[in-house]
C-alpha positions as CSV (number, residue, x, y, z in Angstrom):
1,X,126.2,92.3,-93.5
2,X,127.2,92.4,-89.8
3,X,129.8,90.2,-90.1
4,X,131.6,92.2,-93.5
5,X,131.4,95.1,-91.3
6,X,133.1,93.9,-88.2
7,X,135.7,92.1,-90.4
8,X,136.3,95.2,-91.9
9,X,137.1,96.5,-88.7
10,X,139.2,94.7,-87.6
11,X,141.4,94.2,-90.9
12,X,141.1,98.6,-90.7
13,X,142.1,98.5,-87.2
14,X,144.9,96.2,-88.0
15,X,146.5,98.6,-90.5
16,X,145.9,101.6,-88.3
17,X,147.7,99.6,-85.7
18,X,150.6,99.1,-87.9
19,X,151.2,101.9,-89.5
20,X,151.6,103.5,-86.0
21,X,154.3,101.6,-85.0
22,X,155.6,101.6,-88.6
23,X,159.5,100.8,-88.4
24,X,161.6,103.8,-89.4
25,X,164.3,102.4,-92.2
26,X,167.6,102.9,-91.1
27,X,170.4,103.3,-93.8
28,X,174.7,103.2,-94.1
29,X,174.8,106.3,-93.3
30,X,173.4,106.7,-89.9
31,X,174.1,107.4,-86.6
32,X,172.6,106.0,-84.2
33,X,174.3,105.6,-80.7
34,X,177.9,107.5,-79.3
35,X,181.2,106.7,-81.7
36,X,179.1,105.1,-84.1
37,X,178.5,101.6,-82.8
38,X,177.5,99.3,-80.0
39,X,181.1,98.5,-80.2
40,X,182.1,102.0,-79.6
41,X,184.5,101.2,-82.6
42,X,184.7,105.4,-83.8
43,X,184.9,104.1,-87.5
44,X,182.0,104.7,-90.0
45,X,183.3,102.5,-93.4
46,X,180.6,104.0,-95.2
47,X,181.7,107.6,-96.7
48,X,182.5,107.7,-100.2
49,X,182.3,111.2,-100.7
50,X,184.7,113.0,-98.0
51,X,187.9,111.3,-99.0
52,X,191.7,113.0,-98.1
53,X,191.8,114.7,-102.0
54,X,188.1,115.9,-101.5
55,X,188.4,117.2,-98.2
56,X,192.0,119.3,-99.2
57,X,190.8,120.1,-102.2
58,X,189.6,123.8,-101.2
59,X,185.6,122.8,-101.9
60,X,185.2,121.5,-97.8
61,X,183.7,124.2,-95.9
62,X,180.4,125.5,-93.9
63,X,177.2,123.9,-95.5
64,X,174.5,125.1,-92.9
65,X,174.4,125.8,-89.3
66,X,170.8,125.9,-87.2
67,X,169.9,128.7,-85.0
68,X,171.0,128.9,-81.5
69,X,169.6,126.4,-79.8
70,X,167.3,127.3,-76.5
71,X,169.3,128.6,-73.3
72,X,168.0,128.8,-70.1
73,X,167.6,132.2,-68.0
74,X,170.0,133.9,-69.7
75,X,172.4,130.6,-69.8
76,X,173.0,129.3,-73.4
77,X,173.7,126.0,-74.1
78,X,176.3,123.6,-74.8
79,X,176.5,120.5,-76.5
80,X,178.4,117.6,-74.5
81,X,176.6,115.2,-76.4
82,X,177.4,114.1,-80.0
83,X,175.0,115.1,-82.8
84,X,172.5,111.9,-84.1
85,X,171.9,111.2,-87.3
86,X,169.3,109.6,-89.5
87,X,169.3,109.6,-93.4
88,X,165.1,109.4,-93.7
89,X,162.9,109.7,-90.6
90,X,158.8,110.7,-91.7
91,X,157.7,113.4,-89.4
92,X,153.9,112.4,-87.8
93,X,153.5,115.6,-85.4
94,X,154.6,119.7,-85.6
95,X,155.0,121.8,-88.3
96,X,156.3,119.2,-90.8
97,X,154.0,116.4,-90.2
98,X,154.1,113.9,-93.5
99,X,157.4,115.2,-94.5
100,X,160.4,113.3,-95.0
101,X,163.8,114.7,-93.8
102,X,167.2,113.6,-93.4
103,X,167.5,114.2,-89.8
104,X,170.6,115.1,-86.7
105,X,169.1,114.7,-83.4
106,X,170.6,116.5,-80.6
107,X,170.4,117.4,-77.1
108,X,171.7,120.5,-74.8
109,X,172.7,121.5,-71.1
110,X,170.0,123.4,-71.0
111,X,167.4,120.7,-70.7
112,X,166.2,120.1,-74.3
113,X,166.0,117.8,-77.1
114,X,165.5,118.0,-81.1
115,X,165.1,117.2,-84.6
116,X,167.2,119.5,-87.1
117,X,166.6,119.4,-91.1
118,X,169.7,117.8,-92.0
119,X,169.1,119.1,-96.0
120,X,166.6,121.1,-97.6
121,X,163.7,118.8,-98.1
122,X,160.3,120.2,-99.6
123,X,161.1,124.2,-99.3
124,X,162.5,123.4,-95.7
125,X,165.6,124.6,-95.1
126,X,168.7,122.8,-93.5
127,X,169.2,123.9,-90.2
128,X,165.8,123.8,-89.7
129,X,164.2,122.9,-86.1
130,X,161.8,120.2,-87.0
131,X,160.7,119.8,-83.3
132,X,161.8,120.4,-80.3
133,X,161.3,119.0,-76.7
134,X,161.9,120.5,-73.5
135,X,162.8,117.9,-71.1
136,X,162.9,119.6,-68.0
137,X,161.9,123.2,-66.6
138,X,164.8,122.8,-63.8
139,X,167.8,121.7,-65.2
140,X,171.0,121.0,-62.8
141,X,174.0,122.9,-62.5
142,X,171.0,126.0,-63.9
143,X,171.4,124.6,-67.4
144,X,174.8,124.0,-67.5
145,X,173.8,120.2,-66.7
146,X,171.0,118.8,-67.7
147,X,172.2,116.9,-70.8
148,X,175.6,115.1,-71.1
149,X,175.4,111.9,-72.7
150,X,175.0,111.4,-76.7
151,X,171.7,109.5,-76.7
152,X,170.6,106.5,-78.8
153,X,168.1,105.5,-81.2
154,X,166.2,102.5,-81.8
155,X,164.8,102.6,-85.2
156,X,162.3,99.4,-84.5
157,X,160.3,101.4,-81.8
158,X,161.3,105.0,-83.4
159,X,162.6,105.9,-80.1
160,X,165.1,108.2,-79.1
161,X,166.7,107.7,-75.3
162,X,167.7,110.4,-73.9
163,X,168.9,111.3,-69.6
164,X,168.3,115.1,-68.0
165,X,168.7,116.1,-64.7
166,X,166.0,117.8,-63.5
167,X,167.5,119.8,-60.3
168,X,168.2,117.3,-58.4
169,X,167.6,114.1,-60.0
170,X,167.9,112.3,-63.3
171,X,165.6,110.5,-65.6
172,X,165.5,108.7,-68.7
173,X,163.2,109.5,-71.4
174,X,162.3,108.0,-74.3
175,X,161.1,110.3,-77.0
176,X,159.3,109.6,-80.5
177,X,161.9,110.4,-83.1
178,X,158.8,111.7,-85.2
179,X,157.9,114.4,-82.9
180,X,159.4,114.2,-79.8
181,X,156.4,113.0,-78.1
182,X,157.5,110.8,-74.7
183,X,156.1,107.7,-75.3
184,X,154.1,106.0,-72.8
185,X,155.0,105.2,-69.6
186,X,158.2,107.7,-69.7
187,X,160.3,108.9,-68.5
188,X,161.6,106.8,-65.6
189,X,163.2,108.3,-62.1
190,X,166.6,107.4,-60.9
191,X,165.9,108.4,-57.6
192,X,166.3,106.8,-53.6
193,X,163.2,104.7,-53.9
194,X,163.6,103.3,-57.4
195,X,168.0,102.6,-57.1
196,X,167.8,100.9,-53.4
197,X,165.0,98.1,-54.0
198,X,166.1,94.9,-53.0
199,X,168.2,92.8,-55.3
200,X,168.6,95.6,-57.6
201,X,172.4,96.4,-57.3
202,X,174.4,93.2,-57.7
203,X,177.2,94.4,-56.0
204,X,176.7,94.3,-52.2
205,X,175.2,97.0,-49.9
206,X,176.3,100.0,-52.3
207,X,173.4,102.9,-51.7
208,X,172.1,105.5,-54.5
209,X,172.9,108.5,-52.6
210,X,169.9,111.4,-51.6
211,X,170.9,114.7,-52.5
212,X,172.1,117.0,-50.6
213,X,171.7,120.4,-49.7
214,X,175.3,120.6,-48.5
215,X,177.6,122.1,-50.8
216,X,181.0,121.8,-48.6
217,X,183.7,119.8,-50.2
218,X,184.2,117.8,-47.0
219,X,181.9,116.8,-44.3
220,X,181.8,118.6,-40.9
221,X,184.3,115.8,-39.3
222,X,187.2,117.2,-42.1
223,X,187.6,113.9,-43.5
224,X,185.1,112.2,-45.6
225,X,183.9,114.3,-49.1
226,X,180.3,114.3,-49.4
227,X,178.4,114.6,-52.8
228,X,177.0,117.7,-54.0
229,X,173.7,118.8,-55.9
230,X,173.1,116.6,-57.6
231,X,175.3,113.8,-56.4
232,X,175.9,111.7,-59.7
233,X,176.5,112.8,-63.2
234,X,175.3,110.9,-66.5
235,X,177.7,112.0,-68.9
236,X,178.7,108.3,-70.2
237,X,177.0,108.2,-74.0
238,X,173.8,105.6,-73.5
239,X,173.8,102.2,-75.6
240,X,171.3,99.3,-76.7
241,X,171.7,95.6,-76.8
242,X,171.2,94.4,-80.2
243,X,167.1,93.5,-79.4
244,X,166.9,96.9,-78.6
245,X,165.0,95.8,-75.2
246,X,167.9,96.6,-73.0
247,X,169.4,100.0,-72.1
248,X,172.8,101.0,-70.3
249,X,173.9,103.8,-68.9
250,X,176.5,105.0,-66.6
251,X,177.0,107.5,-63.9
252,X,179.9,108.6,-61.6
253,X,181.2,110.9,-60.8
254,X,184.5,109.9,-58.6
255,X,182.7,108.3,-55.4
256,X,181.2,105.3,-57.1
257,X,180.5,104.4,-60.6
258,X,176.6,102.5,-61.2
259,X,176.0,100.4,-64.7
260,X,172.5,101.0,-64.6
261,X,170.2,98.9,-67.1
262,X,166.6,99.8,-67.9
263,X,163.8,97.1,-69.6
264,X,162.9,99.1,-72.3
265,X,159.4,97.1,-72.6
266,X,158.8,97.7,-69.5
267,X,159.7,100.9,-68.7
268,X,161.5,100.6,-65.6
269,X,165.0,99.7,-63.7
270,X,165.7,96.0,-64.3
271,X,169.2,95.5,-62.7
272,X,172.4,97.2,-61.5
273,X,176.1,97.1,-60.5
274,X,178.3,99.6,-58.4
275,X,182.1,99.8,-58.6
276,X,182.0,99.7,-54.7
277,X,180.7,96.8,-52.1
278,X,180.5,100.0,-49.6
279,X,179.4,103.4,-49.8
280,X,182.4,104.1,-47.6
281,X,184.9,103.1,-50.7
282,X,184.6,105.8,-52.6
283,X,186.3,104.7,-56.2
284,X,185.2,103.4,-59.8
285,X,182.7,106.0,-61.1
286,X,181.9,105.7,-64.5
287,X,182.0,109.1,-65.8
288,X,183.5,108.6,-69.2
289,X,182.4,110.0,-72.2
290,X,182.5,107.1,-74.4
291,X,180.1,105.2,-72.2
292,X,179.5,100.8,-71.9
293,X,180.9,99.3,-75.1
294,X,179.0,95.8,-75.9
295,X,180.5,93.2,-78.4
296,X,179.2,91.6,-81.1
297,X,178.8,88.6,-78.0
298,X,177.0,91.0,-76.1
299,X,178.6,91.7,-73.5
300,X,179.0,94.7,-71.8
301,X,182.3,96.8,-71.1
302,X,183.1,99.5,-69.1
303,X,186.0,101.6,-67.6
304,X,185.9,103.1,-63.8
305,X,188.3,106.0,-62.5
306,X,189.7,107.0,-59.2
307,X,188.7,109.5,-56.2
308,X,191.1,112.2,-55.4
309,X,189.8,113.0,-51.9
310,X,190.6,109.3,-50.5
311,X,194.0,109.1,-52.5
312,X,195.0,112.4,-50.9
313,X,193.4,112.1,-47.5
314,X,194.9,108.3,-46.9
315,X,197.5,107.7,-49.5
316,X,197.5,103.7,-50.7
317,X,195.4,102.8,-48.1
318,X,192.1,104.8,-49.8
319,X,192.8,102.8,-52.6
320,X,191.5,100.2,-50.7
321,X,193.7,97.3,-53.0
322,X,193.0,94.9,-50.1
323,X,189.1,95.4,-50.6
324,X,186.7,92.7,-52.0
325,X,184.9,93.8,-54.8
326,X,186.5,97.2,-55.3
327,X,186.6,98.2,-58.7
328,X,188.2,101.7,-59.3
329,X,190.8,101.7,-62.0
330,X,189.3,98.8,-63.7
331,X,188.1,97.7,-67.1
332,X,185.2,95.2,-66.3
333,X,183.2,93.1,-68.3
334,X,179.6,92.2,-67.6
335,X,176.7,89.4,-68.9
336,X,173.0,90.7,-68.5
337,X,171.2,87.9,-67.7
338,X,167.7,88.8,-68.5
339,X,166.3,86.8,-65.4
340,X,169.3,87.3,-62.6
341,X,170.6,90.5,-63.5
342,X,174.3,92.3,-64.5
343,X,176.7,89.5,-64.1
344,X,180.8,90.3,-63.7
345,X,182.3,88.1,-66.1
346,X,185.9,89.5,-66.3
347,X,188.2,92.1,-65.2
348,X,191.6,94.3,-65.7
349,X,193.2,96.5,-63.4
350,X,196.9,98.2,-64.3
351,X,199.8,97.2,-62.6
352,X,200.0,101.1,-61.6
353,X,196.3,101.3,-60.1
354,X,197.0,102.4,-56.9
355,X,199.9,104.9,-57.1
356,X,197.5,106.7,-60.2
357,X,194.4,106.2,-57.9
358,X,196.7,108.1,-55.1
359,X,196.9,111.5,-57.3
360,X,193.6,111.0,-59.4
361,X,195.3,109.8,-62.7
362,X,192.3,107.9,-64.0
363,X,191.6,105.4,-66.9
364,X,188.4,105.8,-66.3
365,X,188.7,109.2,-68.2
366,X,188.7,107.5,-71.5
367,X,186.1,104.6,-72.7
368,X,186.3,101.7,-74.2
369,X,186.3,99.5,-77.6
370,X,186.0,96.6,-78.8
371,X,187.0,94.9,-82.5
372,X,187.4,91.9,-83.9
373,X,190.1,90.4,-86.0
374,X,190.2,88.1,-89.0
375,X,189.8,84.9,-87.4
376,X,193.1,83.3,-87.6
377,X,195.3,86.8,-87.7
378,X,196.1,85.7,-84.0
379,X,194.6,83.7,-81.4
380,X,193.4,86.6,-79.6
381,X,190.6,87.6,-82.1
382,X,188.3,89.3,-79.7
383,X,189.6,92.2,-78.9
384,X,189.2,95.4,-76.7
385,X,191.0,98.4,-76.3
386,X,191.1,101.6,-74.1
387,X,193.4,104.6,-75.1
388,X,194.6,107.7,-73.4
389,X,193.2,108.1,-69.9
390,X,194.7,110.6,-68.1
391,X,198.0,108.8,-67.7
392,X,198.0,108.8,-71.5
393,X,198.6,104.6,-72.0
394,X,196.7,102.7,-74.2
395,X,195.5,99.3,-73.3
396,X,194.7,95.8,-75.7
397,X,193.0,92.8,-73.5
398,X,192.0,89.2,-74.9
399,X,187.9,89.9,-74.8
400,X,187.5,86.1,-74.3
401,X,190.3,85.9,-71.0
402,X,189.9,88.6,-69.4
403,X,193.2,89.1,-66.8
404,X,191.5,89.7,-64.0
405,X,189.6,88.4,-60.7
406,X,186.4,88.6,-60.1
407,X,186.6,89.2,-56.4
408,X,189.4,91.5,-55.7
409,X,191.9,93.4,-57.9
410,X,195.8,92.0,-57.9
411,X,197.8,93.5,-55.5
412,X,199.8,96.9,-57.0
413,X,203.6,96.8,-58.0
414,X,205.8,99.2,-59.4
415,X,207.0,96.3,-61.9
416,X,205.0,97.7,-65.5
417,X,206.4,94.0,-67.3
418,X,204.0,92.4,-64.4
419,X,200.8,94.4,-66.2
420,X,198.4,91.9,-66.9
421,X,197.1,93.3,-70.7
422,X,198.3,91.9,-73.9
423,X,202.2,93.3,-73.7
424,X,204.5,93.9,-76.6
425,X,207.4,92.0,-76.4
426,X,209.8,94.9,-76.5
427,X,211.2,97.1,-73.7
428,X,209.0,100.5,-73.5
429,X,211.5,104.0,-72.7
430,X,210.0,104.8,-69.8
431,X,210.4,101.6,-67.7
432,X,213.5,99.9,-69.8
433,X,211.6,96.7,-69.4
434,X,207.8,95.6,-71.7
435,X,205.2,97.6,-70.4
436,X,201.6,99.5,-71.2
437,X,202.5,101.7,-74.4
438,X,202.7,105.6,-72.9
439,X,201.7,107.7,-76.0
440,X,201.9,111.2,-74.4
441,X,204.6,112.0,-72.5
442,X,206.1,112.3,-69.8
443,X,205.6,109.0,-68.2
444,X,204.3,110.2,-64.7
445,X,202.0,108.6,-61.3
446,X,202.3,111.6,-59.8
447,X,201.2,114.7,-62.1
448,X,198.0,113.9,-64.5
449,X,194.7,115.5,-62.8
450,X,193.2,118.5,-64.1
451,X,195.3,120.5,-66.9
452,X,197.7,118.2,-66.2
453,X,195.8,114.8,-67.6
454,X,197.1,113.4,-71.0
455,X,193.6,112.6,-72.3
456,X,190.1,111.9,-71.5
457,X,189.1,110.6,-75.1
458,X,187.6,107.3,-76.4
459,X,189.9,105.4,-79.0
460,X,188.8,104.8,-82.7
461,X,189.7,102.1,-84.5
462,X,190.3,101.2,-88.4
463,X,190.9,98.2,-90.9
464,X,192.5,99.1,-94.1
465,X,192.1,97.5,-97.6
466,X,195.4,94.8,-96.8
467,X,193.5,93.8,-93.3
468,X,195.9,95.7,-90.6
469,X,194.1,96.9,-88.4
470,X,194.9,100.5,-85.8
471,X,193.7,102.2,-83.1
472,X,193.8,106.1,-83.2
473,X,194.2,107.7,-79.7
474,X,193.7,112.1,-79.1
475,X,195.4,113.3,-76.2
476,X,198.0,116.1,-75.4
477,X,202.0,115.8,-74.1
478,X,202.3,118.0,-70.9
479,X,205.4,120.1,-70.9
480,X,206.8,122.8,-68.3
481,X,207.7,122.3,-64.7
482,X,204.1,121.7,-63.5
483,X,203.1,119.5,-66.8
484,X,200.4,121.9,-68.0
485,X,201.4,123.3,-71.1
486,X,200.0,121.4,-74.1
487,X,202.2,120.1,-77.3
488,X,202.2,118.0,-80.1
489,X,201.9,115.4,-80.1
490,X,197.9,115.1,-80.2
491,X,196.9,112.0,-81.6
492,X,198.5,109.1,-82.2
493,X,198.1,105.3,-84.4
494,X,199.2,102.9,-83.1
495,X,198.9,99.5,-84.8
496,X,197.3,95.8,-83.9
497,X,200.6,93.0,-84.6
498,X,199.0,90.1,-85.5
499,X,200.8,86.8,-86.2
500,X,198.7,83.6,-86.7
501,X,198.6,81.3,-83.2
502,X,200.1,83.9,-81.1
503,X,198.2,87.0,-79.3
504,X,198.0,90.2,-80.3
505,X,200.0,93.2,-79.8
506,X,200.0,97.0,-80.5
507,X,202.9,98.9,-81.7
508,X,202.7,102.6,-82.3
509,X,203.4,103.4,-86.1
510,X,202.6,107.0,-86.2
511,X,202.4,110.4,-84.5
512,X,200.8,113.5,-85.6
513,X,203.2,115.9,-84.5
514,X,202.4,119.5,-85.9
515,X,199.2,120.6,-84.3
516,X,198.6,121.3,-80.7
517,X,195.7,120.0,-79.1
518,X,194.6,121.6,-75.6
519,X,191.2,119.2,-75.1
520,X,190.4,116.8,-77.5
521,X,187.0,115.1,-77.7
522,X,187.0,111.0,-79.3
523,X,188.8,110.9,-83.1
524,X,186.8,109.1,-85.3
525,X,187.7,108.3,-88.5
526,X,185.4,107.9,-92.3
527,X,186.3,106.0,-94.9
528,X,185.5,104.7,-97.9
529,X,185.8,100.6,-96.4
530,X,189.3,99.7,-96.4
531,X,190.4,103.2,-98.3
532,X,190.6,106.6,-98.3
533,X,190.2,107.0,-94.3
534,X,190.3,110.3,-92.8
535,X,190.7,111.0,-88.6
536,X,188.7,114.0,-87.5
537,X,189.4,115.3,-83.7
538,X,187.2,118.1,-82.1
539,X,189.3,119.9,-80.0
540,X,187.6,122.2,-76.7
541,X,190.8,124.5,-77.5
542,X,191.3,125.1,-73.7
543,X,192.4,123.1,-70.5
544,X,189.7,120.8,-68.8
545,X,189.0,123.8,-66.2
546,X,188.3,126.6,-68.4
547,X,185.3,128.4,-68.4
548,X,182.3,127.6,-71.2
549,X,181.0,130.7,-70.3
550,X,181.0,134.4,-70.4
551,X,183.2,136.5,-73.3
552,X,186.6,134.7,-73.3
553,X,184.9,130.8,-73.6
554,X,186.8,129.3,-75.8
555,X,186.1,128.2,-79.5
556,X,186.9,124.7,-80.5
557,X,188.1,123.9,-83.4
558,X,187.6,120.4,-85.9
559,X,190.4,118.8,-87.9
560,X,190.5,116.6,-90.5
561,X,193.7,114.2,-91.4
562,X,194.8,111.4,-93.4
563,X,194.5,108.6,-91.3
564,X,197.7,107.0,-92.9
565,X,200.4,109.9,-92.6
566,X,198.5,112.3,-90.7
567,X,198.8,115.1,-93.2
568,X,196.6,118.0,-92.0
569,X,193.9,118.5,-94.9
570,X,191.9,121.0,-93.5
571,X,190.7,122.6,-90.5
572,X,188.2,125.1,-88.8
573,X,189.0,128.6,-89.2
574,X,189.8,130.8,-85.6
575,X,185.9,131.4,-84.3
576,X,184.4,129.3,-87.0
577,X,182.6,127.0,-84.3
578,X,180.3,128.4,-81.3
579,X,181.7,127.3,-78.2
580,X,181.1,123.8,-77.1
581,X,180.9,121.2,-74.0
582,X,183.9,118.9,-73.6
583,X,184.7,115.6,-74.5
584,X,182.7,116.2,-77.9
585,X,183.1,114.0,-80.7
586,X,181.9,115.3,-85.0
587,X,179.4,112.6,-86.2
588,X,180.7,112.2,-90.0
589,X,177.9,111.1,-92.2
590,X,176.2,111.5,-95.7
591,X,179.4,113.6,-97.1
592,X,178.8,116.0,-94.1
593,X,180.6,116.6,-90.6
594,X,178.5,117.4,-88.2
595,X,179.1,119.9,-85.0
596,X,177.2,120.2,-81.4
597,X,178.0,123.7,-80.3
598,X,175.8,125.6,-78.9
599,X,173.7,125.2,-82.2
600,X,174.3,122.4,-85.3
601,X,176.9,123.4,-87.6
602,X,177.3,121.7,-90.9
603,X,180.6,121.6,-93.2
604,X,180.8,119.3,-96.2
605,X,181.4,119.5,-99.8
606,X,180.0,123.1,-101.5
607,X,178.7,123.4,-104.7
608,X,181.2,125.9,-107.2
């Protein structure tokens, strides 16, 4: 009798264990992780309802909004980061424990993280906060700050990821998607002590950075900038390798740029790599929106920008082209080695890296992607892509030869046929000889900073039904004698030339010339597979430098086009959206798009 009992312990225990860390079934039609992908492609093949006729047909409009989400002494709060979605997620703590609800996850400046009702569910309405999680009680910048990046979600631990600063430093928590509970042994510190252990950062004697009290631009001697409260932003969107037991995450801002990569398992920093050898270099951070990009390989990618205070302070020189291991302006490609650590497995740098560095034109603005075509459409199969950056250029590079050292950067030249990216064979207008592909114009290495940059969006890409294959690239042309009035065009397609045994090109084959975008956040497009794709751009609706705050903050405003001749087929109304973060992206899912405001607002398909 004593041995039935304690074997029906242990088969009861067995279940109880199990059902606790009970997978949650993930479905076409979520979102998990920024643009959609580890790939960071911006393309979700798997809408069937919002196609170009429904979306113009005059039944696309508000579905649901939540309430205004929680502010912070008197500061409201803005989404940066891109609404998560998941189609069925069982609720275990709260209010609606043992309920099932399609689900948006979400996260805010002000320091807090939650679960929305996604669709009435069981007399619960959409819109409804089905938990909520406040992640720190001093967030930076006094809750302007504290949340930046979209997070991720791993649906085999049910955990969401998620950074906040907490005035002054940054940690990464990881949350249970059922009730925002932090799992055990969370969240982890990037701090002094934890970023400067021996071995950790694979890139020479590069130091995480105190903070600092000082809030000066420039230090007492008038020459060198120093960082101020707290000294790095996470802003880039977090990703997952395919296990699920790796994490990246970026942070700038312009100084230096750290790939950071936390052991999920073990709850702590495993390995890292800075953009700089020296603190003293000041280049590279990694402040994108778009965040590390990892292919289907597994390798890592991610884009670095320049410093404005070197560039004007020393001219060329700060650029520091002469430097070993200098990264600024560089696309680079990494191998985590589970055992040694981030690996550098491949570069690119543009021709034009140190006259943009000079005057702060960064690619580094935009992220990147990666795609992969038919095998035998070219012999360049493995593709990635970055388009826009503050220049406004779009980029293709062979995945598998990456151009680039892996000790120093090529020396700069004025010549654009010399760039080292895969080159269409035709002279560009700006140069009169081949050349990176300028999509919004004018051409300049001198004005693109501030108001004046071109973009500061992630590229999405597309295959249609026939197998061509495009890259869609938001952005703005400057006009007027400083270059900071915006005009069309705003987003552009540009088009992957394939031809069996030779490399890949782009080509642009379309440009959306009747709106005018002031800010735009990553397109991304829906579709129904090959057909029926639609581009949707969130646009801030005011320069980089405008205020989010306070009576005149601006209201953005979501479009909607035919991906294949860019006819407008519907749009937000003036005010229809709260007012925003920046470099915000929709999340189109489940016949609904999806807006971070300062709340979740719904629009999709209404009943008549």
């Amino acid at each position: 009798m004593k041995l039935k009992t304690a074997l029906m312990f242990v088969v009861l225990s067995a279940v109880s264990t199990a059902g606790s860390a009970q997978v949650t079934r993930t479905s076409p039609f979520d979102k998990l992780t920024n643009h959609n992908d580890r790939q960071r492609s911006g393309w979700n093949p798997n809408e069937k309802k919002l196609t170009p006729k429904a979306v113009s047909g005059g039944g696309f409009g508000a579905l649901w909004s939540s309430p205004q989400l929680d502010g912070f002494n008197g500061t409201p709060p803005r989404l940066f980061a891109a609404p998560l979605y998941m189609n069925a997620v069982r609720m275990t703590g709260g209010d609606h424990a043992g309920k099932t609800f399609q689900t948006v996850f979400a996260v805010t400046t002000t320091g807090y993280a939650y679960a929305i009702s996604a669709a009435a569910s069981g007399g619960v309405p959409a819109g409804t906060i089905l938990w909520r999680k406040r992640l720190t009680e001093a967030p930076c910048g006094k809750g302007t700050l504290a949340n930046l990046a979209t997070p991720v979600i791993d649906p085999k631990t049910n955990r969401l990821y998620v950074t906040s600063c907490s005035d002054p430093q940054w940690q990464v928590h990881a949350l249970d998607i059922r009730s925002g509970e932090e799992m055990s042994g969370w969240p982890i510190d990037f701090d002094a002590a934890t970023m400067n252990r021996p071995g950790l950062n694979r890139n020479g004697s590069t130091k995480w950075v105190a903070e600092t009290d000082d809030k000066k631009s420039f230090s007492s001697d008038g020459k060198r900038a120093v960082c101020r409260t707290p000294c790095y932003t996470q802003r880039g969107g977090l990703n997952l390798s395919a296990d699920g037991e790796r994490l990246y995450l970026t942070f700038g801002p312009d100084g230096v740029g750290w790939l950071v990569v936390v052991d999920t398992a073990a709850a702590k920093v495993a390995t890292a790599f800075t953009s700089i050898q020296t603190n003293q270099q000041e280049q590279g951070g990694m402040w994108a929106s778009g965040g590390p990009a990892i292919d289907r390989q597994g390798r890592i990618h991610v884009s670095t920008g320049a410093n404005l205070i070197p560039g004007r302070l020393y001219g060329l020189s700060g650029v520091c082209p002469e430097c070993d291991n200098a990264w600024g302006q560089t696309i680079m490609q990494f191998v985590d080695d589970r055992s040694k650590g981030l690996t550098l497995t491949g570069t690119y740098t543009p021709y034009n890296y140190c006259q943009a560095s000079k005057t702060d034109i960064d690619i580094g603005s935009s992220g990147v992607i990666a795609f992969d075509l038919p095998k035998g459409s070219s012999s360049t199969t493995s593709l990635l892509s970055l388009g826009g950056g503050k220049q406004g250029n779009i980029y293709l590079l062979d995945r598998d030869h990456m151009p680039g050292g892996l000790v120093k950067r090529q020396p700069c030249t004025d010549d654009p046929s010399q760039d080292k990216s895969l080159l269409a064979p035709e002279p560009q207008p700006e140069f009169g000889k081949p050349g990176p592909i300028n999509l919004f114009k004018p051409f300049s290495d001198d004005l693109g900073a501030f108001d004046q940059a071109k973009s500061r969006s992630t590229a999405a890409y597309f295959r249609d039904a026939r197998g061509s294959s495009y890259v869609f690239v938001s952005g703005s042309k400057k006009i007027g004698e400083n270059l900071t009035t915006d005009a069309p065009p705003g987003l552009a397609r540009v088009k992957v030339i394939t031809s069996p045994g030779k490399p890949a090109f782009l080509r642009v084959d379309g440009m959306e010339e009747s709106q005018t975008f002031k800010n735009p956040g990553n397109p991304v497009v829906s579709s129904n597979g090959g057909r029926d794709a639609v581009v949707w751009v969130l646009d801030n609706n005011a320069p980089r430098t405008a205020n989010l705050y306070g009576a005149g903050a601006p209201k953005p405003v979501l479009y909607a086009f035919d991906a294949l001749n860019f006819k407008l087929l519907w749009k937000t109304g003036d005010g229809e959206l709260f007012t925003s973060g920046k470099y915000n992206e929709p999340t189109i899912v489940n016949g609904m798009a999806l807006v971070g405001t300062d709340r979740i607002q719904a629009f999709g398909l209404r009943a008549r």
